[in-house]
NUMINU-280191 format. One record per residue (C-alpha): y, z, x negated; residue number from 1. Coordinates in nm, 4 decimals. Example, Ala and Ser with C-alpha at 12.3 -4.5 7.8 and 13.67 -1.06 7.14 Angstrom:
! residues 2
(atom (-0.4500, 0.7800, -1.2300), 1)
(atom (-0.1060, 0.7140, -1.3670), 2)
! end
This chain:
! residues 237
(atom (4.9621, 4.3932, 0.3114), 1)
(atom (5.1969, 4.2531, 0.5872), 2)
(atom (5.0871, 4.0445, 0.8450), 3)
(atom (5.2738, 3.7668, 0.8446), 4)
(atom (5.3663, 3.4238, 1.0471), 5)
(atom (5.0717, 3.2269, 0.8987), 6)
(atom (4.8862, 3.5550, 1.0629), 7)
(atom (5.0712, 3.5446, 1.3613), 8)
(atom (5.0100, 3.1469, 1.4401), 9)
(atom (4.6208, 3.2219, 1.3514), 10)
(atom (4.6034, 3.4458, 1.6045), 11)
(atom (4.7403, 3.2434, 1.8789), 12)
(atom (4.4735, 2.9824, 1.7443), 13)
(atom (4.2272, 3.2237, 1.7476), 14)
(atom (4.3595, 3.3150, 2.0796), 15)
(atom (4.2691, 2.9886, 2.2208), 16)
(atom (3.9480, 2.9847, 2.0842), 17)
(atom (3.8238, 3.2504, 2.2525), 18)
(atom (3.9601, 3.2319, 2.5922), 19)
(atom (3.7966, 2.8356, 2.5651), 20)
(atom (3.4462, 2.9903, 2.4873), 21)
(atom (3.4753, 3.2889, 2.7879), 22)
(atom (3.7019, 3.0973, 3.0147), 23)
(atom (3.3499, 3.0918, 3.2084), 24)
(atom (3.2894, 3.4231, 3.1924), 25)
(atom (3.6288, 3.5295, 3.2525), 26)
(atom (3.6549, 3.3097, 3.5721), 27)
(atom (3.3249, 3.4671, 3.7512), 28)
(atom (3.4822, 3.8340, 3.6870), 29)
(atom (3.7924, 3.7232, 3.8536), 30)
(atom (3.6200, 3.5432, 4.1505), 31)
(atom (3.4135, 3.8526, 4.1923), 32)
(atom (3.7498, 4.0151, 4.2533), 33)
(atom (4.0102, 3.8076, 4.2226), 34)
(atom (4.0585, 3.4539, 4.3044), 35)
(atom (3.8524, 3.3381, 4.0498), 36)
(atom (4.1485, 3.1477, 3.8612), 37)
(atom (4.1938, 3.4121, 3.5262), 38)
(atom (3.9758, 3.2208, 3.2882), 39)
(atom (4.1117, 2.8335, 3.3878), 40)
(atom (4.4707, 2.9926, 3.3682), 41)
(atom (4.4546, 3.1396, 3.0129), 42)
(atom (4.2762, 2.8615, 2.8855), 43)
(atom (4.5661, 2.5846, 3.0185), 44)
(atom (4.7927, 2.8451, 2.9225), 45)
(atom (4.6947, 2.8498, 2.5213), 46)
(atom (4.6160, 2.4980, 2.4860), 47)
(atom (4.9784, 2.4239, 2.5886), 48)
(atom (5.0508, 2.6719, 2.3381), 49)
(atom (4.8614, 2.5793, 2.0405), 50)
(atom (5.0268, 2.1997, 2.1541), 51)
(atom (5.3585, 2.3409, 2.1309), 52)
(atom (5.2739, 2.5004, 1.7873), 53)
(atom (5.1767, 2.1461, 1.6633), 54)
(atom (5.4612, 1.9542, 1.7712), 55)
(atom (5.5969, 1.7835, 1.5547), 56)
(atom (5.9604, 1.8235, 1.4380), 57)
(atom (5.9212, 2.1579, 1.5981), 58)
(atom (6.1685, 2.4200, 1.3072), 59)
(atom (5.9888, 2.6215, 1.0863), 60)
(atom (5.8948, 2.9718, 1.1830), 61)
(atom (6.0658, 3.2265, 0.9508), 62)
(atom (5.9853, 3.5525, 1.1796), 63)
(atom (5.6350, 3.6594, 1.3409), 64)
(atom (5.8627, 3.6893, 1.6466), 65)
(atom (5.9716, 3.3069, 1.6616), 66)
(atom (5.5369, 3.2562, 1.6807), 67)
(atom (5.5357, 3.5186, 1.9914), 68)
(atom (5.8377, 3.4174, 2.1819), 69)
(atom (5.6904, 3.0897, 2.1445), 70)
(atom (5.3875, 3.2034, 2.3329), 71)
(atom (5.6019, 3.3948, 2.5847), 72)
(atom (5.8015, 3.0965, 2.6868), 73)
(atom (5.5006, 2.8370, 2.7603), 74)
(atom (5.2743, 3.0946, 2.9007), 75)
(atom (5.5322, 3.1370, 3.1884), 76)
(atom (5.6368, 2.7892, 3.2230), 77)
(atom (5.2583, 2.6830, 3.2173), 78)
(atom (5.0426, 2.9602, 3.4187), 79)
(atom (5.0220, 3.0799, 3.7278), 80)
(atom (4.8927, 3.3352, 3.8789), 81)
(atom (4.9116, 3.6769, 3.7768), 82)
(atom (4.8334, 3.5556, 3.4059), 83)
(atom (5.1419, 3.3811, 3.3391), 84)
(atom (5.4054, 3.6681, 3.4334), 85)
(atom (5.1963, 3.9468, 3.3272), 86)
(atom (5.0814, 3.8123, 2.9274), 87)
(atom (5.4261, 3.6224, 2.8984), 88)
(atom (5.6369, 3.9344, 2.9640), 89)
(atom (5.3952, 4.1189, 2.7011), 90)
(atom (5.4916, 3.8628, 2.4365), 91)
(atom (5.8536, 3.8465, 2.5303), 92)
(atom (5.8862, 4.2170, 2.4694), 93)
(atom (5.6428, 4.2048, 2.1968), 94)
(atom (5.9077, 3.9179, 2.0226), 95)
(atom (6.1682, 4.1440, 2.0557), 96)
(atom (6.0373, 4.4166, 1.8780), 97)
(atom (5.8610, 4.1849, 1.5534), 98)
(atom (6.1834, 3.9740, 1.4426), 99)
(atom (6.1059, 4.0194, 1.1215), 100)
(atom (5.9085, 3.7934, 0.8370), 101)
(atom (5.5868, 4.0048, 0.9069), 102)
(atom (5.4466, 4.3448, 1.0334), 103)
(atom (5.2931, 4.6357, 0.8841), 104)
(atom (5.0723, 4.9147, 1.0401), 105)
(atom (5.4016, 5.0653, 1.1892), 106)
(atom (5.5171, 4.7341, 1.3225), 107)
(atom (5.1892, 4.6302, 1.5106), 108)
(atom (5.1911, 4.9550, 1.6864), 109)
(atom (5.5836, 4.8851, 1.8434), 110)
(atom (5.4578, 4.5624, 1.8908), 111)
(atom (5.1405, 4.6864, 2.0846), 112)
(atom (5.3477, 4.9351, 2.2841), 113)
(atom (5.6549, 4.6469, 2.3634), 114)
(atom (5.3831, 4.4434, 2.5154), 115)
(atom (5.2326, 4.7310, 2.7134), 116)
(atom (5.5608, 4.8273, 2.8329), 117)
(atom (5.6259, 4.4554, 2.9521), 118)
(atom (5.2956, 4.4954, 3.1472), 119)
(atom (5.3752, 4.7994, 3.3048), 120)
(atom (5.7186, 4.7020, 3.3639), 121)
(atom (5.5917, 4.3354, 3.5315), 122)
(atom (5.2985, 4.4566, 3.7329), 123)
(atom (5.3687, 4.8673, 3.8096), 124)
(atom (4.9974, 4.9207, 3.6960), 125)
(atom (4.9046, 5.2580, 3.5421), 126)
(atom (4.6254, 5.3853, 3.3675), 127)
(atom (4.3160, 5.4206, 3.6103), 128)
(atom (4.3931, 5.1643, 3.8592), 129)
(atom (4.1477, 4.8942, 3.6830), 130)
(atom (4.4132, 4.6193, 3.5340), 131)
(atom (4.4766, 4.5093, 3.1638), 132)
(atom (4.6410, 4.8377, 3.1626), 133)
(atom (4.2925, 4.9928, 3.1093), 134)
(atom (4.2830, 4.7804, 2.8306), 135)
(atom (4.6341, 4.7871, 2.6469), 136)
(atom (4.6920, 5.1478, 2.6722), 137)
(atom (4.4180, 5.2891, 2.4864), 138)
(atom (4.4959, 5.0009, 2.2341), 139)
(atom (4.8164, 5.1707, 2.1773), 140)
(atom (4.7109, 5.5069, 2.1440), 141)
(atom (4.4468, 5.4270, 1.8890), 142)
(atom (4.7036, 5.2258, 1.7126), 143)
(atom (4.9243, 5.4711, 1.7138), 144)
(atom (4.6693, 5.7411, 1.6094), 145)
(atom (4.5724, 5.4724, 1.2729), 146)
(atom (4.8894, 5.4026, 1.1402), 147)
(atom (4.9617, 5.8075, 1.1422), 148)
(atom (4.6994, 5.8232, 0.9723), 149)
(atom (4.8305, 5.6129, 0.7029), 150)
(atom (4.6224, 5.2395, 0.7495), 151)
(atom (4.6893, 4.9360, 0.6762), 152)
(atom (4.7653, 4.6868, 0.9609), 153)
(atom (4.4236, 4.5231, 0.9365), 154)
(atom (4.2448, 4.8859, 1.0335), 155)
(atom (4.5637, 4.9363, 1.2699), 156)
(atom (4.4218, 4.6172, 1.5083), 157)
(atom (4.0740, 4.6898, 1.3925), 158)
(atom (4.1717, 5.0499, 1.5765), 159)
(atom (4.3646, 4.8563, 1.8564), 160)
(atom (4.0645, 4.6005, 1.9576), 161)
(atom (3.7690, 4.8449, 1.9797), 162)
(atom (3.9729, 5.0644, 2.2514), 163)
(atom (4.0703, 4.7887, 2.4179), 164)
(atom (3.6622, 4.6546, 2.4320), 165)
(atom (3.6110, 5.0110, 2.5540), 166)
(atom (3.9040, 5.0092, 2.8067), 167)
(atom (3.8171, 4.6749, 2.9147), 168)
(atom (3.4426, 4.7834, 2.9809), 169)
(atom (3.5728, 5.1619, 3.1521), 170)
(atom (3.7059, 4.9458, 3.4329), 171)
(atom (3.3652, 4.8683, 3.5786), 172)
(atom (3.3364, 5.1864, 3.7602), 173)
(atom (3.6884, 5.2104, 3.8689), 174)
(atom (3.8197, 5.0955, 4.2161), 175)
(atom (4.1116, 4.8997, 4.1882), 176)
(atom (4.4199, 5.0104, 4.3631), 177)
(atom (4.6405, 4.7599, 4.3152), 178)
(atom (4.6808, 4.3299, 4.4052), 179)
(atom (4.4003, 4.1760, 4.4970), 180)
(atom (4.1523, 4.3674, 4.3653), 181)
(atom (4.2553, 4.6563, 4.5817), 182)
(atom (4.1711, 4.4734, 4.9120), 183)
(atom (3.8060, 4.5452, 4.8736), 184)
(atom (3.8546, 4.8992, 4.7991), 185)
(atom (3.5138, 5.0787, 4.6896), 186)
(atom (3.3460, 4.6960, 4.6727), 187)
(atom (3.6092, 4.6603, 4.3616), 188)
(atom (3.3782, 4.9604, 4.1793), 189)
(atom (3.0992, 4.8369, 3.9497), 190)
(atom (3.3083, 4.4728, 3.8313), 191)
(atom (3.4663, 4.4814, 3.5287), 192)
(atom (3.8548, 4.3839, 3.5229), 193)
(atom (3.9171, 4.0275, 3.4134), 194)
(atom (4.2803, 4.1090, 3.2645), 195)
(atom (4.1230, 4.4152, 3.0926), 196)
(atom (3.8117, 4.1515, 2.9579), 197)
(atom (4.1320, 3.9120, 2.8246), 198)
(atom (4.3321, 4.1479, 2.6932), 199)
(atom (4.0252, 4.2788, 2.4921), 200)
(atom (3.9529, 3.9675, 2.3450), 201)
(atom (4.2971, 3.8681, 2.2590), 202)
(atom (4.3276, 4.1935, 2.0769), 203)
(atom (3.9930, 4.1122, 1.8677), 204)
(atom (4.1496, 3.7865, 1.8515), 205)
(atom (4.4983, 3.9162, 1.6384), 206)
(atom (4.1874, 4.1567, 1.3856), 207)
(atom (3.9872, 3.8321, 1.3511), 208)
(atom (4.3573, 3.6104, 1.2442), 209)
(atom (4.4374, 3.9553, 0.9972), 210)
(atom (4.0654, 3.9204, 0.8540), 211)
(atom (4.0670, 3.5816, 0.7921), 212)
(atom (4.3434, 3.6476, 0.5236), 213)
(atom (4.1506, 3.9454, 0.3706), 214)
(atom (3.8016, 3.7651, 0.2705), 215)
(atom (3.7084, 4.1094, 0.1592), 216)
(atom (3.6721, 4.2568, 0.4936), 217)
(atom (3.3977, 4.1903, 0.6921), 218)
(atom (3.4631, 4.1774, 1.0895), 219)
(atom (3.2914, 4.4178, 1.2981), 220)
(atom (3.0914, 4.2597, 1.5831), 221)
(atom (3.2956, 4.1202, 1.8092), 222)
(atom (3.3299, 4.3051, 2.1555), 223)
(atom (3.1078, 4.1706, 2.4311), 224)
(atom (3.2783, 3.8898, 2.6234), 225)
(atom (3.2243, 3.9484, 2.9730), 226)
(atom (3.5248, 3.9766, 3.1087), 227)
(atom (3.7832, 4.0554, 3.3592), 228)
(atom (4.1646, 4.0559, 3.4748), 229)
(atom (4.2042, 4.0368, 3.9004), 230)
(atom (4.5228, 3.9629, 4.0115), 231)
(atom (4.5688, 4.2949, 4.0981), 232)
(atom (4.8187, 4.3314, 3.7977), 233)
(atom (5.1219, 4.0909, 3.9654), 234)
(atom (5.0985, 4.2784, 4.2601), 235)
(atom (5.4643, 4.4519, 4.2218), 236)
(atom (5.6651, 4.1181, 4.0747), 237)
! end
């Protein structure tokens, strides 16, 4: 089974859904080390997204790219922040890579790794350094390692989302060295990253839009919420 544009606009729905319900949580990681703006920022960001989805007249969508280019374009245009540059240049490069009608387990890892390669590319951020990074990376790699292995797409995110949860919680002991973050050096240690949090949960997110087409499958839990991305990740635009 392919995951297709139907999948793709789910997950940006889904996607909004989620950032609403922790853009709390989010927001209190970020002013813990950031400037306390992450949460409020994704949530304007994927309303205005989920708006543009809905309006009407808008062409029909024949390639999962069309959905994510979609995203990439508003998310810059409507956030700030570190969140705007940082997600919308994963989703640009992830577009790039997924013009095609859907995605298979193959096609979700290039997609993954486009989108980390736009992050590192935007914000110079490298494993370690407490970021989204934290987060995407392992995503990739566990991806990666799942569709060798010969599974499906659904298993491929299913693979993707729990390494991210993990990344996203193996920033709290980290000191950040780079934006924001960074200026409180060893006080950075023992927060968890808000991008890492975000990216996490956007990640469970795209499993949770693949599920809902496979009634089948039950979801796993979903990771835990808390959550974190400092500006630390737009330090190099």
């Amino acid at each position: 089974m392919g995951l297709d544009v139907a999948w793709a606009e789910r997950w940006v729905r889904r996607t909004a859904d989620v950032v609403a319900g922790s853009k709390d949580e989010l927001t209190e990681l970020d002013r813990q080390i950031g400037d306390g703006d992450h949460g409020e920022n994704l949530h304007r960001g994927f309303q205005a997204v989920v708006a543009k989805l809905d309006e009407p007249g808008t062409p029909e969508r024949a390639e999962v790219g069309d959905v994510l280019m979609l995203v990439a374009t508003t998310l810059m245009s409507k956030v700030g922040g570190a969140s705007g540059p940082l997600y919308g240049t994963a989703f640009l490069r992830a577009a790039k890579r997924s013009a095609r009608p859907s995605v298979d387990g193959s096609g979700v890892v290039v997609l993954l790794d486009a989108a980390l390669e736009g992050v590192t590319s935007r914000g110079k951020a490298q494993v370690g350094e407490k970021t989204m990074v934290d987060a995407l990376a392992p995503a990739v790699e566990a991806a990666t390692t799942a569709a060798d292995a010969g599974r499906d797409p659904v298993d491929v995110l299913r693979a993707a989302a729990e390494a991210a949860d993990a990344g996203a919680t193996g920033t709290i002991p980290l000191v950040a060295t780079k934006g924001r973050a960074s200026y409180l050096g060893e006080r950075s240690a023992g927060h968890e990253d808000p991008g890492a949090r975000s990216t996490a949960l956007v990640l469970r997110a795209a499993l949770d839009a693949a599920l809902d087409a496979t009634p089948d499958s039950a979801p796993d839990s979903t990771p835990d919420s808390t959550a974190g991305e400092s500006e630390a990740e737009a330090v190099a635009e």
